[in-house]
C-alpha positions in Angstrom: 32.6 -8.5 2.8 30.9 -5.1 2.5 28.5 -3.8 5.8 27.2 -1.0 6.6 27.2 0.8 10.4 24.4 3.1 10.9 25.0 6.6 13.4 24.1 10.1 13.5 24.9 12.3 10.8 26.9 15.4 12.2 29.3 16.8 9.5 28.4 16.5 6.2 30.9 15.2 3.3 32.4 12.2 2.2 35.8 10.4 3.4 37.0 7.8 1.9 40.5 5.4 3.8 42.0 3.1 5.7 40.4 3.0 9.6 42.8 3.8 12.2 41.4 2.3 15.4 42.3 4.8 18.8 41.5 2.9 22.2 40.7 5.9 24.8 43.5 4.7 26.9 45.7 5.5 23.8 43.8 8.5 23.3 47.7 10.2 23.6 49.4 8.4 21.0 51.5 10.1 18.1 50.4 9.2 14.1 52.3 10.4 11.4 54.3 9.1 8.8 58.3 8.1 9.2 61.2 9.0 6.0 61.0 5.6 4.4 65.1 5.8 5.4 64.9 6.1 8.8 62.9 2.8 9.2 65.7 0.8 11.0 65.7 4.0 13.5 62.2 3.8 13.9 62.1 0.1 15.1 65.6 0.9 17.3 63.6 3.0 19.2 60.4 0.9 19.6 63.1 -2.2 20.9 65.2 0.2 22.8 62.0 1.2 24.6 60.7 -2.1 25.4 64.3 -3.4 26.2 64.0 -0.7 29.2 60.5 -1.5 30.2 61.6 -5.3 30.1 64.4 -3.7 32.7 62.4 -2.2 34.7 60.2 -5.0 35.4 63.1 -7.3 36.2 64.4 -4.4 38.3 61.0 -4.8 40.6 61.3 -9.0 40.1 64.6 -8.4 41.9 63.3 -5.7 44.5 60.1 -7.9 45.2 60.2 -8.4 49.5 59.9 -11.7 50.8 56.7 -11.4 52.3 55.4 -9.9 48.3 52.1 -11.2 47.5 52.6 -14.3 45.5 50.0 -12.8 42.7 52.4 -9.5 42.6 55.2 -11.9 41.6 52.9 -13.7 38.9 51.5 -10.3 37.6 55.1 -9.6 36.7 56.4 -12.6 35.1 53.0 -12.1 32.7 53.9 -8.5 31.7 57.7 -10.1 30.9 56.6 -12.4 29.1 54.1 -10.5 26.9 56.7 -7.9 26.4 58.7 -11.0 25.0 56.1 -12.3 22.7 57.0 -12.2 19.3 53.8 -11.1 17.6 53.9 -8.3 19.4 57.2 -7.8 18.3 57.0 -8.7 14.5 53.9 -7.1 13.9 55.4 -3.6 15.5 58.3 -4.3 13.3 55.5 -4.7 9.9 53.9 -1.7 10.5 56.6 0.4 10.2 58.7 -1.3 7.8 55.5 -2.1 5.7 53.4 1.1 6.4 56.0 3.4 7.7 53.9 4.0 10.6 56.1 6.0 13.7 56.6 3.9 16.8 54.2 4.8 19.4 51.4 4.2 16.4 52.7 0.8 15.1 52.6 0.1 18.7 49.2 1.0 19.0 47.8 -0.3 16.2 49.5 -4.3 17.0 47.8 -3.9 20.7 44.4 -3.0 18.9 45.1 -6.3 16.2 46.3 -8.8 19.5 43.6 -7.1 21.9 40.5 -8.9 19.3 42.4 -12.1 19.8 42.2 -12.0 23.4 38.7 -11.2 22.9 37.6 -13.8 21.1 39.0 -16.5 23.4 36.5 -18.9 25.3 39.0 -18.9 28.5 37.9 -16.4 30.9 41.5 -16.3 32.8 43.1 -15.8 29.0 40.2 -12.9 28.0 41.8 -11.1 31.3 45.1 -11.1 30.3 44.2 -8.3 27.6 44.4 -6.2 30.9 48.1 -6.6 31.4 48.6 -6.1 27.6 47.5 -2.6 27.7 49.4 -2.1 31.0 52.8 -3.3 29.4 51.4 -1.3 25.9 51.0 1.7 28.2 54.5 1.0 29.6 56.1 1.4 26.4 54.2 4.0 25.1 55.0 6.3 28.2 59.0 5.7 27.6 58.7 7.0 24.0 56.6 10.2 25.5 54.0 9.8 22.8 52.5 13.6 22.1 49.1 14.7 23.8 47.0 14.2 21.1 45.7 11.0 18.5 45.7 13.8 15.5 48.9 15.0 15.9 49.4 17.7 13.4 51.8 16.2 10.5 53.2 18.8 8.6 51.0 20.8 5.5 46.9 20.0 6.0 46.2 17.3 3.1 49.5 16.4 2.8 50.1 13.0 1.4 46.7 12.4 1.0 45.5 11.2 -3.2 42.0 12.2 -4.0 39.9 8.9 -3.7 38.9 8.6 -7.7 42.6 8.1 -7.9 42.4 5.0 -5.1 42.4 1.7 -6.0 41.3 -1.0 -2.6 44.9 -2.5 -2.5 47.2 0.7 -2.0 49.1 0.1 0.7 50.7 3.6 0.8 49.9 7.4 1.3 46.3 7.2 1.0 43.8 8.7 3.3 43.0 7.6 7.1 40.1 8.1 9.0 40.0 7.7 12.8 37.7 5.6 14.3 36.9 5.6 18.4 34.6 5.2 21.0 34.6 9.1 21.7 37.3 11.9 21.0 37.2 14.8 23.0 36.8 18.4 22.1 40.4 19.7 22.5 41.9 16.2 20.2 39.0 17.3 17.7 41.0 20.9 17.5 43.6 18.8 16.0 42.6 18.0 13.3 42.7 20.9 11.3 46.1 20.0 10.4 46.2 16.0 10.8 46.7 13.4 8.1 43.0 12.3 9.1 40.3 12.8 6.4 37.1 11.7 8.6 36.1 10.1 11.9 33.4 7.8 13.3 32.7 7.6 17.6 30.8 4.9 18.8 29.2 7.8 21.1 28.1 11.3 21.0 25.3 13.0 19.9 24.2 15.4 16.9 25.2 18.7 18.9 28.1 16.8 21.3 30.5 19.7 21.3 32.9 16.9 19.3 30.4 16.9 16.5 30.0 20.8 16.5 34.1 20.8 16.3 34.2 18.5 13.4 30.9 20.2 11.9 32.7 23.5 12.4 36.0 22.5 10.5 33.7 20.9 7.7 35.4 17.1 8.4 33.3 14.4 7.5 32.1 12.2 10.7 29.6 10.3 11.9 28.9 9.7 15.8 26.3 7.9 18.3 28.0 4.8 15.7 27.8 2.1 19.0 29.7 -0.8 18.0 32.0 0.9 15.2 35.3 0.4 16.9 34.7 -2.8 17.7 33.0 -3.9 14.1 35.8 -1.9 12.3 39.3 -3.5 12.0 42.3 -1.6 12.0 43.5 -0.7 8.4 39.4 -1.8 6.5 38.9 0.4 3.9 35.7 2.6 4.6 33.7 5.0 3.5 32.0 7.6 6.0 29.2 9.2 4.7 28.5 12.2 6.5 25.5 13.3 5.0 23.7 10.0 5.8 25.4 9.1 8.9 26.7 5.7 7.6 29.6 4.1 7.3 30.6 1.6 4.3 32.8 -1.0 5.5 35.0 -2.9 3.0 33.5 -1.4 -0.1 33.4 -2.7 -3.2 35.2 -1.4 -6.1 31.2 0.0 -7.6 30.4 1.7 -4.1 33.7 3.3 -3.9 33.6 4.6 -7.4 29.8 5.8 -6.4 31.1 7.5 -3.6 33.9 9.4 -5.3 31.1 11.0 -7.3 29.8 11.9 -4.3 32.7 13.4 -3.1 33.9 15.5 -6.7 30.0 16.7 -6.5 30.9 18.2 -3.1 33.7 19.6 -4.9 31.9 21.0 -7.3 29.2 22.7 -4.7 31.9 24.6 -2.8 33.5 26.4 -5.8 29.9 27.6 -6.8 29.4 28.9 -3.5 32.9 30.4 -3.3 31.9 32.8 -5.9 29.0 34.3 -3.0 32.4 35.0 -0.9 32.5 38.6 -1.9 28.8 39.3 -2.1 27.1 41.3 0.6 24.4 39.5 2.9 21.5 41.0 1.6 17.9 39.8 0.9 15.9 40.5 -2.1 13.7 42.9 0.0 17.0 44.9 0.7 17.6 43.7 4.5 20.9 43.7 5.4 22.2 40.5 7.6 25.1 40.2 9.3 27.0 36.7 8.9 29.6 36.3 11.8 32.2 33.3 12.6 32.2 31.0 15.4 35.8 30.2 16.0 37.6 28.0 18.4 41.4 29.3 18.8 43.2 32.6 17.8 44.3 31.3 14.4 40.6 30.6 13.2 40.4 34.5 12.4 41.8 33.3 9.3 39.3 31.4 8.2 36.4 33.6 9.2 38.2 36.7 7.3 38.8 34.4 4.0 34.8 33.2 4.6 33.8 36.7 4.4 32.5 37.2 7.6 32.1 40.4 9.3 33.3 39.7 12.9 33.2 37.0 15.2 29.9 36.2 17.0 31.6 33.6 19.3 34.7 33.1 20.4 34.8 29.6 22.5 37.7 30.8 25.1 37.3 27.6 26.9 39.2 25.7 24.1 42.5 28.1 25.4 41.7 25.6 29.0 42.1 22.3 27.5 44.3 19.6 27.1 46.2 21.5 29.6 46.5 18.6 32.7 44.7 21.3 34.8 47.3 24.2 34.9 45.1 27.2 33.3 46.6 29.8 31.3 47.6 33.1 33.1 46.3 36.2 32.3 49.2 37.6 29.9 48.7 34.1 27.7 45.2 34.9 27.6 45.5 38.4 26.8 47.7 37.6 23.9 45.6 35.0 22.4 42.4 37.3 22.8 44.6 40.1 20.7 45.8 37.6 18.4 42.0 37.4 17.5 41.1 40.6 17.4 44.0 41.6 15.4 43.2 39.2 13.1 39.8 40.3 12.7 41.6 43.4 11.1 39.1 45.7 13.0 36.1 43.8 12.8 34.1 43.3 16.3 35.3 40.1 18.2 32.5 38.6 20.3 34.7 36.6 23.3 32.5 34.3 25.6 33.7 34.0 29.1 34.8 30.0 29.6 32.3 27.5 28.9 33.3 24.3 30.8 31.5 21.6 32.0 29.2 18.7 30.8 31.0 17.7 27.3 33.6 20.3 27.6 35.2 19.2 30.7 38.8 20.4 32.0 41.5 17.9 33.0 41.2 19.1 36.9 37.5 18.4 36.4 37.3 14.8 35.4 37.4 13.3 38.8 34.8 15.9 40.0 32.8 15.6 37.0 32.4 11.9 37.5 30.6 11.9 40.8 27.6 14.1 39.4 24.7 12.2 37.4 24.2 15.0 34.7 27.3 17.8 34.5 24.7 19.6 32.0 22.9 20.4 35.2 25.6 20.9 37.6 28.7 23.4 38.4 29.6 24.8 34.3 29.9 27.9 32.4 29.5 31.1 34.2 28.2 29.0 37.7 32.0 27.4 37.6 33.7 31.2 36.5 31.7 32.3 39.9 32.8 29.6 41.9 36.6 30.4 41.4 36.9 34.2 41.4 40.8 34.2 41.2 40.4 32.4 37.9 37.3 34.3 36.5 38.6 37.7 37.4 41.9 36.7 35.7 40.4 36.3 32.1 38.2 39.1 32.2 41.1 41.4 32.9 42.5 39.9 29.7 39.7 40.1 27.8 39.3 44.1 28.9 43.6 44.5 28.0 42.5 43.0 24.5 39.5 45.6 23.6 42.2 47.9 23.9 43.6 47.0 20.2 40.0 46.7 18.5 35.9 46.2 18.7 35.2 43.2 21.7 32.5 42.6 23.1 32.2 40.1 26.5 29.7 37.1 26.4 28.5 35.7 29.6 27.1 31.7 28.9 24.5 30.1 31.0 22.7 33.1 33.1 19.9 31.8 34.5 19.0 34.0 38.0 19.1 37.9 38.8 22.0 37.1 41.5 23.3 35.9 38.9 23.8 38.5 36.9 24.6 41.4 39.6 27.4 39.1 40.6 29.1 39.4 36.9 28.5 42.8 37.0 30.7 43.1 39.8 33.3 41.2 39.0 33.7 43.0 35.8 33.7 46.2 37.8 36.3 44.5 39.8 38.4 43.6 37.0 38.2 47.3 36.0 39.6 48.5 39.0 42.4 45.9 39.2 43.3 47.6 35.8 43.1 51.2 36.7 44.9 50.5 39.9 48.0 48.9 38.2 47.6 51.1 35.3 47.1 48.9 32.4 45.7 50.0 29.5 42.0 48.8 28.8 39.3 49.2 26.4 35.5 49.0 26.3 33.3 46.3 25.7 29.8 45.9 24.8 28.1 43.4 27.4 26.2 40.1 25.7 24.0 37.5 27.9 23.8 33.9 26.1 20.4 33.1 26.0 20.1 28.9 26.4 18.0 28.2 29.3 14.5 28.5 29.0 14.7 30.5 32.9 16.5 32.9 30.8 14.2 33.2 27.9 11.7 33.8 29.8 13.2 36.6 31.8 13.9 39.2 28.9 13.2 42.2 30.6 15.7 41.6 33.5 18.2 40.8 30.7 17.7 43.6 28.5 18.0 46.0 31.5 21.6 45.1 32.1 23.1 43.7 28.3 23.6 45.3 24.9 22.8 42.3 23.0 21.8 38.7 23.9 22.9 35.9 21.8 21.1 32.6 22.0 22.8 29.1 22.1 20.1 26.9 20.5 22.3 23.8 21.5 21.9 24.3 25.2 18.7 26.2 24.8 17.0 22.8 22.9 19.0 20.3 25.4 16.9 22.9 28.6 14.0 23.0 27.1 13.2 19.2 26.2 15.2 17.9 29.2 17.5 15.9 26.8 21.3 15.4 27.1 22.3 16.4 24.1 25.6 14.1 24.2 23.9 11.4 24.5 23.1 9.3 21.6 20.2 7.0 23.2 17.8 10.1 23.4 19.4 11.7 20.5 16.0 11.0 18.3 14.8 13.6 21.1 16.5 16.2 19.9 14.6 19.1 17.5 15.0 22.0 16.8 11.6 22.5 15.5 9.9 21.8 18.3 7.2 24.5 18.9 8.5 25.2 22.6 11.8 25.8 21.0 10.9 28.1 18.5 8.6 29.5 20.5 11.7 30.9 23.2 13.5 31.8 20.0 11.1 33.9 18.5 10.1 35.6 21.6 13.5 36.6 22.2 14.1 38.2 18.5 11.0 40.0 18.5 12.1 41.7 22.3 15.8 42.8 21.3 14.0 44.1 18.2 11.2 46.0 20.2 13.8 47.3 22.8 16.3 48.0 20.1 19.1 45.8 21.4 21.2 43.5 19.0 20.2 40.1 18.8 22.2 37.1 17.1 22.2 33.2 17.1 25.3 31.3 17.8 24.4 27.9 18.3 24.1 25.4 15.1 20.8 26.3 14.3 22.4 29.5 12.6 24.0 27.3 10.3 22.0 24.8 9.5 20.2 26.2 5.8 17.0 24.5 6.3 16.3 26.8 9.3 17.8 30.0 7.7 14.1 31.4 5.9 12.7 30.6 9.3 15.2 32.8 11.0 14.6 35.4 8.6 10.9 35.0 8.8 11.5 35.8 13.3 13.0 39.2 12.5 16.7 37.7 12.6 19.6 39.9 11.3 22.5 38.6 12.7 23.6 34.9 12.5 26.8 33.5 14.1 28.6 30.1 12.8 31.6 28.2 12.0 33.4 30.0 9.2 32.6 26.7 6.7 28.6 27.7 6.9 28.6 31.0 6.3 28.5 31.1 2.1 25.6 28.0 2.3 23.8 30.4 4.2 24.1 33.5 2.6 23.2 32.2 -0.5 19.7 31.4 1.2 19.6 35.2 2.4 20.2 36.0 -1.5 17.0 34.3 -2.6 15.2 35.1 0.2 12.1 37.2 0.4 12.4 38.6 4.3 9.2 40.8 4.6 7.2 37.7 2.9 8.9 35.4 4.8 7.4 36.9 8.4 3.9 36.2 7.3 5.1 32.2 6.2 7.4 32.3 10.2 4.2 33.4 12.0 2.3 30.2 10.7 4.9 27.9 11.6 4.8 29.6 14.9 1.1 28.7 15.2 1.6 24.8 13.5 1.3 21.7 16.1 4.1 20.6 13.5 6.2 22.9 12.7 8.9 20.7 11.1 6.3 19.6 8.4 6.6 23.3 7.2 10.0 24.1 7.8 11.7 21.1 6.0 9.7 18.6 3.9 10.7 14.9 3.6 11.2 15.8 -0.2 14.3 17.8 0.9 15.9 18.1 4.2 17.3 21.2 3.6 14.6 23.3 1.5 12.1 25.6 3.4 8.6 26.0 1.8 7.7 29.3 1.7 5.2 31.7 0.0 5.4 32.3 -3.7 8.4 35.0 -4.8 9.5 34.7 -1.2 
């Protein structure tokens, strides 16, 4: 039966393929596809490895002392015997004769199909023995060393995959996944740029959750903030995610599905057109020149930003280089390497690097625990307050980040400056760094100094910043989630969160309009720069220089291309001035037009 589930939309695009359910706890799981032939193998190794677990409980049956709690002693002949159950082991057997699913995911994917059974019982002491299943699961699963990641990279991006006009709703075989979870961190996201998934759908997160900026970054379809998804989705429904209305299409019929493939050769269609803008300078039909940089995640992404036609990189997220690490932080000759990989690959355009970002929805492995114990993380020890906190570790990545601007244009991004202190103390520890570097001498080069501009404190104290940074860039994300006292990851005040607010764009264009006056370069980084319905506006504040993900940058240059930037000020100043600012900005007629002046 068809049903929709209704969440946030966060990446546009449509995905269309089997759901692969991911339990957080198995979060580390390996999926890929096994050689047809080595089948038998496959199912060797998932025996052989519960053979041994089987073992090694018997092992502690035998080594139990007599004075053992008698409950210890039960707890173990339950995990035996559910290692011995035989739908456990038939349907790991089915999965990867039937579906040639590896091991650790045909594993997985029987725990997720059991695990509903055990929910569904009226017995309260049989409900409770789903705990020991995903102890022994998590047994097994550690003896075959699954891989860190529930997107494990599979070979060639799109490999495998059949373009969903050619699907028909009882292939069984090589046809698109999409991932569905309660929440997928950052660093798994990363993954996904070369992982057989073709979507994803979280029962949490929120429109600018650093998960959905990831996926909206790498242009993947998703849809979060979805609440009961992975628990109304069963593993292998066909569905549809629909990431331009932030729904997901359970079950679809054979109509809907055809419908939707439309959709997605229309989508098709859209990004050839606006491949043709690739070579085309940024310039408005007034003659003002914008500069349209990449945000990028990892070394490699320079890639993409180049291809995009971008002319630097406003954003480098270093912190992505911390995670998925189990705590143990690069050194400074691995960060200095990946920092020149990106500039390298930039081919001597600038490369803006922000000092690490953790904290809140970006947290490190060595974090969690002390993450847990504060209320709101937003608020509490991240960003540059966490770089300060640990010298040894802040010290070492601006050292690498000075080594790098030795082999091209960098410039140094502080995030999350707030006080004067503040700002003296960075100062010194990139003085510090400096002379660390002179003292050993290693070559260095110089850097242009940027503030990130995202809480209203900061906003508010332009002069101080301008007196010690070359440019400011400002995060709208944080800048939004400050301002209206919001947590932007979380999907119950989602409905909260806008952009348009007049406080918002209030802070935004006062900080424009004090770069420009003071001559200082000026750019926005945070999703706001990419979103098209806000591009005129940006224009209209005396914007020149937008920073986002490499996939956004030909949508909105072909906004600057038709846009009018001396009439669009006078059209900016009276959505300034509007007690609903959204009313002008984007109609209900079309989400992503701006209404502006005649010719503009």
């Amino acid at each position: 039966m068809t049903f929709s589930v209704h969440g946030l939309a966060v990446s546009r695009g449509i995905a269309i393929g089997r759901a692969v359910l991911v339990a957080s706890s198995r979060a580390d799981v390996a999926h890929y596809f096994i050689d047809p032939a080595k089948t038998l193998e496959e199912i060797t190794r998932a025996r052989v490895a519960r053979n041994a677990v089987a073992e090694e409980i018997t092992r502690l049956q035998q080594e139990l002392p007599p004075d053992a709690p008698h409950e210890l002693a039960a707890l173990l002949d339950v995990h035996l015997m559910l290692l011995q159950d035989e739908q456990l082991i038939s349907g790991v057997k089915h999965w990867i004769a039937e579906r040639h699913y590896n091991a650790e995911w045909a594993l997985a994917t029987q725990y997720e199909i059991i695990a509903r059974q055990f929910d569904d019982m009226e017995d309260e002491y049989l409900r409770e023995r789903k705990a020991d299943l995903e102890q022994v699961v998590e047994r097994i699963l550690r003896y075959m060393k699954g891989v860190a990641s529930p997107v494990q990279p599979v070979g060639p991006a799109g490999a495998g995959r059949k373009l969903s006009q050619g699907l028909l709703l009882d292939d069984t075989m090589d046809v698109p996944l999409v991932l569905i979870a309660h929440d997928i961190s950052p660093a798994d996201m990363l993954q996904f740029k070369q992982s057989l998934f073709a979507g994803f759908a979280t029962d949490v997160g929120g429109k600018t959750s650093h998960t959905a900026i990831v996926a909206r970054s790498m242009d993947i379809p998703a849809v979060v903030g979805a609440r009961s998804a992975s628990q109304l989705i069963e593993q292998d429904d066909w569905v549809i995610i629909d990431g331009d209305a932030g729904v997901l299409i359970v079950d679809p019929s054979p109509i809907i599905l055809a419908e939707y493939g439309f959709k997605q050769r229309q989508g098709e269609l859209e990004r050839e057109r606006l491949n043709r803008l690739k070579h085309t300078p940024a310039v408005t039909i007034d003659g003002q020149r914008v500069e349209l940089l990449a945000n990028i995640e990892m070394p490699e992404d320079t890639v993409g930003a180049v291809n995009a036609g971008a002319v630097g990189v406003g954003l480098f997220r270093s912190e992505f280089l911390f995670m998925g690490r189990n705590g143990d932080l690069p050194d400074e000759d691995e960060q200095y390497q990946a920092y020149r990989q990106a500039v390298e690959g930039m081919q001597g355009l600038p490369v803006t690097i922000r000092t690490v970002d953790v904290g809140a929805d970006k947290p490190l492995d060595r974090l969690d625990k002390a993450q847990d114990s504060h209320l709101n993380p937003a608020l509490g020890l991240r960003a540059i307050r966490w770089s300060l906190a640990d010298p040894p570790m802040f010290l070492t990545q601006l050292r690498a980040i000075l080594r790098a601007a030795a082999h091209g244009q960098v410039n140094l991004l502080v995030p999350m400056l707030a006080h004067g202190t503040e700002i003296r103390q960075t100062m010194a520890m990139i003085d510090h760094a400096r002379a660390t570097l002179d003292n050993k001498g290693t070559p260095y080069g110089p850097v242009r100094l940027g503030a990130m501009i995202e809480i209203p404190a900061a906003a508010l104290s332009l002069k101080l910043f301008l007196k010690y940074f070359d440019f400011l860039s400002i995060g709208t994300n944080d800048l939004i989630q400050y301002t209206l006292a919001i947590d932007r990851a979380d999907e119950s005040v989602a409905h909260l969160y806008d952009p348009c607010h007049p406080a918002v764009l209030r802070l935004v264009a006062d900080t424009i309009a004090e770069c420009n006056a003071q001559g200082k370069g000026v750019s926005v980084c945070g999703e706001m720069a990419g979103d098209v319905g806000m591009t005129r506006l940006l224009l209209g504040l005396g914007l020149r220089s937008f920073s986002m993900h490499p996939s956004r940058i030909l949508a909105v240059k072909q906004q600057i291309l038709r846009a009018d930037a001396g009439k669009l000020s006078v059209w900016a100043a009276q959505v300034l001035d509007a007690e609903d600012p959204a009313s002008l900005i984007n109609p209900a007629s079309s989400p992503t037009s701006v209404p502006v002046p005649a010719n503009a």
